[in-house]
C-alpha positions as CSV (number, residue, x, y, z in Angstrom):
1,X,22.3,27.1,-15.3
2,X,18.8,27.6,-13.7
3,X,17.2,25.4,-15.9
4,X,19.6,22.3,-15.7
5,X,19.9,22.6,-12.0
6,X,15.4,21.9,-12.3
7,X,16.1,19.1,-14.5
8,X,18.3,17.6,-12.3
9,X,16.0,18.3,-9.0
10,X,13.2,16.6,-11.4
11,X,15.3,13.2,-12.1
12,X,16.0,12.7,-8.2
13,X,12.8,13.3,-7.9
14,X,11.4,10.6,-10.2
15,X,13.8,8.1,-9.1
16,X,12.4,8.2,-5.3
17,X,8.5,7.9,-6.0
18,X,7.0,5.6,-3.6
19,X,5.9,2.5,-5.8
20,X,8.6,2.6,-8.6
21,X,11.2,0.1,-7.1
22,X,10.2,-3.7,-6.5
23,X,10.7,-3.4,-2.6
24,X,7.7,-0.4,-3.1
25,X,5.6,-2.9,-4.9
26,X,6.3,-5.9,-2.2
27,X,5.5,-3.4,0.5
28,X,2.6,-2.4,-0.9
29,X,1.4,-5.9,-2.0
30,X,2.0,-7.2,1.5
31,X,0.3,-4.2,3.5
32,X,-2.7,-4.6,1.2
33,X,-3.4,-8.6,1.6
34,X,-3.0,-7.8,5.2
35,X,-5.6,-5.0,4.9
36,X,-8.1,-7.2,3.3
37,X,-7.4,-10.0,5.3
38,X,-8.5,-7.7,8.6
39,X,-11.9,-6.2,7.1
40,X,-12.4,-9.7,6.3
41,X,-12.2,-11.3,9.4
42,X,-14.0,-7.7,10.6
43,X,-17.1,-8.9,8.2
44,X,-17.0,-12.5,9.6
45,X,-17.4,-11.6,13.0
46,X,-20.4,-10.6,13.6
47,X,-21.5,-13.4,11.2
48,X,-19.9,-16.0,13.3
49,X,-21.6,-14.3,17.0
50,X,-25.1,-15.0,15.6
51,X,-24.4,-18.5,14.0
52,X,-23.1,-19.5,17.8
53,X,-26.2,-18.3,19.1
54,X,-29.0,-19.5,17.1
């Protein structure tokens, strides 16, 4: 009884891990393009201040 009541905690558990269903993976795709996009423009701006000024 014990032991099937853990094996079927451990199959809801599997089924609900962050990154196994496609809307996870879209999530996760979009947050990081956004992410580099930011430390991108981050690194370009100071780049852009001193080619204004010289």
């Amino acid at each position: 009884m014990i032991l099937n009541q853990v094996f079927h905690k451990n199959n809801r558990r599997t089924e609900k891990q962050t990154g196994t269903q496609p809307e996870d993976l879209g999530n996760i795709l979009r947050f990081s393009a956004f992410w580099v996009d930011k430390m991108v423009q981050r690194q370009n701006w100071g780049k852009s201040n001193i080619q204004e000024s010289n």
